[in-house]
BALOBA-1460 file (C-alpha; in Angstrom, 3 decimals):
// residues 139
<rec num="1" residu="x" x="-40.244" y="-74.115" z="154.576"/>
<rec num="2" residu="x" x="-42.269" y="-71.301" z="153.611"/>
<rec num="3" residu="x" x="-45.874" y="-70.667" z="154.257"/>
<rec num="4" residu="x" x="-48.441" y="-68.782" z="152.106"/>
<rec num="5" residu="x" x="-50.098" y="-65.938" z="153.632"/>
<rec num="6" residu="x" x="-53.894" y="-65.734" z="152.728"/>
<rec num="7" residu="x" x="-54.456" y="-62.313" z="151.981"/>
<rec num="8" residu="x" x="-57.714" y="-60.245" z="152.237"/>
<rec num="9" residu="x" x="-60.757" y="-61.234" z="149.891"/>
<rec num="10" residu="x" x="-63.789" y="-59.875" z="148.560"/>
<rec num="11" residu="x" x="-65.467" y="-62.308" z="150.911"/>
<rec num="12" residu="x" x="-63.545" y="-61.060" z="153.976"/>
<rec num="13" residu="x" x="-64.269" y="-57.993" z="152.935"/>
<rec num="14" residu="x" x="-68.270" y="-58.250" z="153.025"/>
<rec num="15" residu="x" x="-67.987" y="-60.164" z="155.828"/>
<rec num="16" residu="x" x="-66.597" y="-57.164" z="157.539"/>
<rec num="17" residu="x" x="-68.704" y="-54.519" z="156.447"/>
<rec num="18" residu="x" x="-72.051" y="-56.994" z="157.403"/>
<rec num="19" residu="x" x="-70.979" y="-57.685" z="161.280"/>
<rec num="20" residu="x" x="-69.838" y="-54.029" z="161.148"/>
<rec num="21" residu="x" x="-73.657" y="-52.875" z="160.049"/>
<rec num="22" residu="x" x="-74.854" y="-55.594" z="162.551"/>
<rec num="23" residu="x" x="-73.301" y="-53.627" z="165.273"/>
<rec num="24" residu="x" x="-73.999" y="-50.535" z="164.560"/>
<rec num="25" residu="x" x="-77.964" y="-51.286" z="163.563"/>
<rec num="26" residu="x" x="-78.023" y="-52.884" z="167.067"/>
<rec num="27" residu="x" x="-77.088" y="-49.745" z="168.909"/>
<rec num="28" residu="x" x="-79.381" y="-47.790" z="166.634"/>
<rec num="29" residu="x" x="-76.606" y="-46.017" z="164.788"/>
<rec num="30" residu="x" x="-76.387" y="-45.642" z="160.806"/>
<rec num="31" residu="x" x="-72.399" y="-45.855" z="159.443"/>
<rec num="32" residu="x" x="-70.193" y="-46.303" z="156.891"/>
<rec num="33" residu="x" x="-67.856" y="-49.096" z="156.669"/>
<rec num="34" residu="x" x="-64.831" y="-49.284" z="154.918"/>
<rec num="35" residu="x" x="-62.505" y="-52.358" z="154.222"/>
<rec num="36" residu="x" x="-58.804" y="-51.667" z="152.266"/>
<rec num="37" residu="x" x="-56.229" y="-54.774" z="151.440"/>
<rec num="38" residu="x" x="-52.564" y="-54.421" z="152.635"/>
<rec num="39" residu="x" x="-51.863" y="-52.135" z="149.609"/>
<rec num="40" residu="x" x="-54.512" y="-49.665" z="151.010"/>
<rec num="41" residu="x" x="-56.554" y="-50.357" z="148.260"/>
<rec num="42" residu="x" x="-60.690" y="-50.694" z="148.536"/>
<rec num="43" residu="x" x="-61.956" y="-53.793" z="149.111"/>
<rec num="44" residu="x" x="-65.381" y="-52.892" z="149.759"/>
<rec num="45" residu="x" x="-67.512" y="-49.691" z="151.117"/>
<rec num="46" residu="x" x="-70.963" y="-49.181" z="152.177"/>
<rec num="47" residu="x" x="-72.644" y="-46.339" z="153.786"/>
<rec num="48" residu="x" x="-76.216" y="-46.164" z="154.828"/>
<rec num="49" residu="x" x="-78.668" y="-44.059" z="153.622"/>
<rec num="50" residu="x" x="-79.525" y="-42.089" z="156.731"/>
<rec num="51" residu="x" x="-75.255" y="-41.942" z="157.691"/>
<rec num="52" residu="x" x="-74.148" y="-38.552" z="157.361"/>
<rec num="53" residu="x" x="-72.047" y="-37.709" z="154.613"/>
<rec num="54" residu="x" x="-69.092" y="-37.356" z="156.420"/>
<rec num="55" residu="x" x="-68.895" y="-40.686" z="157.752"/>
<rec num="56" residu="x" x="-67.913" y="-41.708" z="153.981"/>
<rec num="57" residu="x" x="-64.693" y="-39.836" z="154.479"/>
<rec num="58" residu="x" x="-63.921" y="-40.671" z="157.898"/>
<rec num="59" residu="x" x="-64.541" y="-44.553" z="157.787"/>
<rec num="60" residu="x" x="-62.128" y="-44.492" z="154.691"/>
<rec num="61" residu="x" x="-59.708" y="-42.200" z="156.470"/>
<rec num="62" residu="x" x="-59.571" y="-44.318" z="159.680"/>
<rec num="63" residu="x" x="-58.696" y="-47.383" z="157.932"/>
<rec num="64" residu="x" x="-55.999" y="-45.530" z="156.188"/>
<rec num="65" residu="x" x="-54.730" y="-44.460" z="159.391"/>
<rec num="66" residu="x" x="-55.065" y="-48.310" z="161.005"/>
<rec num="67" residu="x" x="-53.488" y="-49.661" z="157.789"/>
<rec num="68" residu="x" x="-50.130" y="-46.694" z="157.361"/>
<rec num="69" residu="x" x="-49.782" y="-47.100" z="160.977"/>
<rec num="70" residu="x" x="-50.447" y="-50.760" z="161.876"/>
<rec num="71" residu="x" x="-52.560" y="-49.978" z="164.861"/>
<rec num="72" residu="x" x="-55.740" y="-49.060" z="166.035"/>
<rec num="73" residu="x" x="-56.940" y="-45.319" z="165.495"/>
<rec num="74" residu="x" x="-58.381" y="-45.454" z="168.915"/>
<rec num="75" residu="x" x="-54.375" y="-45.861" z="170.664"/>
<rec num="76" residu="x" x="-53.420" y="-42.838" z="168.141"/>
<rec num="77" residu="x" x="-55.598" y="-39.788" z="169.156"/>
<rec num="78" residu="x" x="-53.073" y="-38.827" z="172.626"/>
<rec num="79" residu="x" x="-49.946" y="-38.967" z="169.852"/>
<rec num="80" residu="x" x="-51.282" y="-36.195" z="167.832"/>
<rec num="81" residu="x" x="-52.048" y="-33.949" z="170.601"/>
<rec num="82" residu="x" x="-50.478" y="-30.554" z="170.573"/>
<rec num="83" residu="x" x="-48.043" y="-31.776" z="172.830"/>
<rec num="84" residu="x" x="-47.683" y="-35.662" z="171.593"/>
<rec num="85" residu="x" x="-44.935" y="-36.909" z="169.141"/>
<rec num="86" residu="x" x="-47.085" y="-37.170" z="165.703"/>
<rec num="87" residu="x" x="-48.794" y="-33.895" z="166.384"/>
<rec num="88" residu="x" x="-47.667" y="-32.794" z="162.700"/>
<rec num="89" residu="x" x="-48.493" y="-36.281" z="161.143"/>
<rec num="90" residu="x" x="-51.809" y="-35.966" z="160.165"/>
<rec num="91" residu="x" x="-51.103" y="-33.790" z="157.755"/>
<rec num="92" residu="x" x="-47.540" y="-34.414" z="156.820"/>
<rec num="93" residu="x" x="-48.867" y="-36.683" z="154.146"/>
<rec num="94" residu="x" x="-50.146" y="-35.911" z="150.741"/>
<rec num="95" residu="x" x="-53.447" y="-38.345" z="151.709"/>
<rec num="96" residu="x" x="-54.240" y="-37.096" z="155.332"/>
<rec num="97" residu="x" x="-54.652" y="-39.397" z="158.424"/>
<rec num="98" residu="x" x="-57.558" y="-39.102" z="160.386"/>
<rec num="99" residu="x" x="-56.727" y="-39.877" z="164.584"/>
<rec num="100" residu="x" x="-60.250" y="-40.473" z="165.565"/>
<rec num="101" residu="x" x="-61.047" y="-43.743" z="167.345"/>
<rec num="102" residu="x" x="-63.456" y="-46.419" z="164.255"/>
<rec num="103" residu="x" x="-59.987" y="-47.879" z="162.259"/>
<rec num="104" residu="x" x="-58.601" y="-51.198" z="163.295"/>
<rec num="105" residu="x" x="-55.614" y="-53.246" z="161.295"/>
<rec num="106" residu="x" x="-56.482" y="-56.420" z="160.349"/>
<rec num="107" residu="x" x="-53.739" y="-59.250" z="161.182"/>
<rec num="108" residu="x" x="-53.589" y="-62.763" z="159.823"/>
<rec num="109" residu="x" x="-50.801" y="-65.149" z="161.173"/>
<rec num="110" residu="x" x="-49.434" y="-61.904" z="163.004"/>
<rec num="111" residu="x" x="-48.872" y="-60.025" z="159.491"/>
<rec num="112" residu="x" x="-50.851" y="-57.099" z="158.245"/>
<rec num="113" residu="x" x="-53.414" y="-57.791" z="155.375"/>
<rec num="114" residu="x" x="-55.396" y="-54.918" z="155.595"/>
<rec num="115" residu="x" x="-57.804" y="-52.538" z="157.848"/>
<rec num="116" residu="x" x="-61.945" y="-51.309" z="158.619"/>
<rec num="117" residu="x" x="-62.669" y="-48.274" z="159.293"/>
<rec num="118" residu="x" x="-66.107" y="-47.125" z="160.840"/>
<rec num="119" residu="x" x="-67.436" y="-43.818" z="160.239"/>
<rec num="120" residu="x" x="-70.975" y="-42.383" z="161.660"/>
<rec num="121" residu="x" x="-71.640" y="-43.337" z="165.393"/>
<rec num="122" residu="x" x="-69.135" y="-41.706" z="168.510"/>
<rec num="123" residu="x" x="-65.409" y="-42.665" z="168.171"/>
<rec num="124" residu="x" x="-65.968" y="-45.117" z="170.786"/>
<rec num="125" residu="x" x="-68.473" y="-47.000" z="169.265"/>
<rec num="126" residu="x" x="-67.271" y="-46.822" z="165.840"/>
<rec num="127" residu="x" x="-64.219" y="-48.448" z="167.619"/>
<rec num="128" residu="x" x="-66.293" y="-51.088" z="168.858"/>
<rec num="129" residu="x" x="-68.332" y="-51.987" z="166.020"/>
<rec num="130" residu="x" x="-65.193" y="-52.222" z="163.649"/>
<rec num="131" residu="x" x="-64.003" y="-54.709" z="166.701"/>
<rec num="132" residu="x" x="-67.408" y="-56.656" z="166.407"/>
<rec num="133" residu="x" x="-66.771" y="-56.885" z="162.463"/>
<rec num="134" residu="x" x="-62.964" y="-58.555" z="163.461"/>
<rec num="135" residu="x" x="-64.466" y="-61.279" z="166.228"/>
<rec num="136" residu="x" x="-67.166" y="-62.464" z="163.737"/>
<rec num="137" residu="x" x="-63.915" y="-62.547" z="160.761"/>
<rec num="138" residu="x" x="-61.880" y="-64.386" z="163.512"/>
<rec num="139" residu="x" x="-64.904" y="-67.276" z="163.022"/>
């Protein structure tokens, strides 16, 4: 008997980007949130007005990374170290990775539908607001 995997939607995909925004408002910190399917392609982006530019790049970059990689950015900075196994990987690839702690993979019944990235605050707390955005998607 085979079962039907729900993939990412639209919905999810606002849904994401909102409790990400929540977050980050919360601890007074202006991002940009990315959300890609499991084909890597864009479900849905938003950056506030007062994010830096950057944080465009690096929220879509992160997810990338999460999504390529199926794992969160944050356990992939040590592996890219001058001295770590991937150190050449992030920019092996014709569309670079980005090893900087804001992407997360997004699982449903244990298979990979897609990723967030979060882009604007410290790695850590991009990390944690793109964690936020997964909890309130759990719901």
């Amino acid at each position: 008997m085979s079962t039907t995997l729900t993939p990412l939607t639209t919905a999810d995909a606002e849904t994401l980007v909102a409790a990400a925004r929540r977050a980050a408002h919360a601890a007074g910190v202006a991002v940009s949130v990315t959300v890609l399917d499991a084909g890597g392609h864009l479900l849905a982006f938003l950056r506030d007005d007062s994010a830096v530019l950057i944080s465009g790049e690096t929220s879509t970059r992160k997810a990338y990374t999460a999504l390529q990689l199926n794992a969160p950015t944050a356990d992939l900075v040590d592996l890219v170290k001058p001295d770590g196994p991937f150190h050449t990987l992030a920019t092996a690839l014709d569309r670079p990775l980005l090893f900087i702690a804001g992407g997360l993979p997004i699982h449903r019944d244990g298979k990979l539908v897609g990723a967030i990235g979060v882009g604007g605050g410290a790695p850590e707390q991009d990390h944690s607001f793109a964690t936020a955005a997964l909890t309130e998607l759990a719901r």
